[in-house]
N, C-alpha and C positions, 0 to 999 in steps of 0.2 A: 350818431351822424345820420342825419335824413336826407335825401335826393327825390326835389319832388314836389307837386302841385300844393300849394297854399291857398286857402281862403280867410280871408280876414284875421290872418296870423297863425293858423289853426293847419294844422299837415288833414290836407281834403282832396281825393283824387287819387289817381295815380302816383305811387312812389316808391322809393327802397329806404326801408331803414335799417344801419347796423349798429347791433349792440357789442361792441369790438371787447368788453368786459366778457362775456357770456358765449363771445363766439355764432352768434345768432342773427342771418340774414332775414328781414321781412320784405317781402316786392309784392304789391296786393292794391290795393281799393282802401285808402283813406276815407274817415268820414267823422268830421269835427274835430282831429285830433286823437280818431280810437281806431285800434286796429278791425272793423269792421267791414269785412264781406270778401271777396277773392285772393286768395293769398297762397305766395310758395313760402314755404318757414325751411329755414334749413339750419338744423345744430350738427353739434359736433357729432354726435350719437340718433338723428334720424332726421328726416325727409319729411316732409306734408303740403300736399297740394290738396286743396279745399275751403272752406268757410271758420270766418272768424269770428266771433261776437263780441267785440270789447276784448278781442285778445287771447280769449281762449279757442279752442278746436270746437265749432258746431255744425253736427247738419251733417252732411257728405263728405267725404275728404278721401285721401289715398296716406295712408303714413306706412313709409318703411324705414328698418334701419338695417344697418349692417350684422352680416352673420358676426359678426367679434365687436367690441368696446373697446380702445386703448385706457 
């Protein structure tokens, strides 16, 4: 589920995406469709506030996770 700025069909801008399979909140800086540039990530098992490139963690960031795991 996405919530959030479109450009010519493509999730661009400001938005939130949840991956309600995976449990995995995205709120950040779209750009053509890719998770690319400011973003909070939040999974079940950690935290990350910082930069994305295509999705993954790059660059600066803050990642925590919890002292325990369920």
């Amino acid at each position: 589920v996405y919530y959030g700025q479109f450009l010519n069909g493509l999730k661009h801008g400001l938005g939130v995406e949840l991956a309600y399979n995976d449990e995995i909140k995205y709120k950040g800086e779209f750009n053509d469709g890719r998770k690319t540039g400011k973003f909070y990530v939040e999974k079940p098992t950690e935290k990350y506030i910082g930069y994305l490139e295509n999705g993954l963690y790059q660059g600066e960031g803050r990642l925590t996770t919890p002292d325990y795991v369920y």
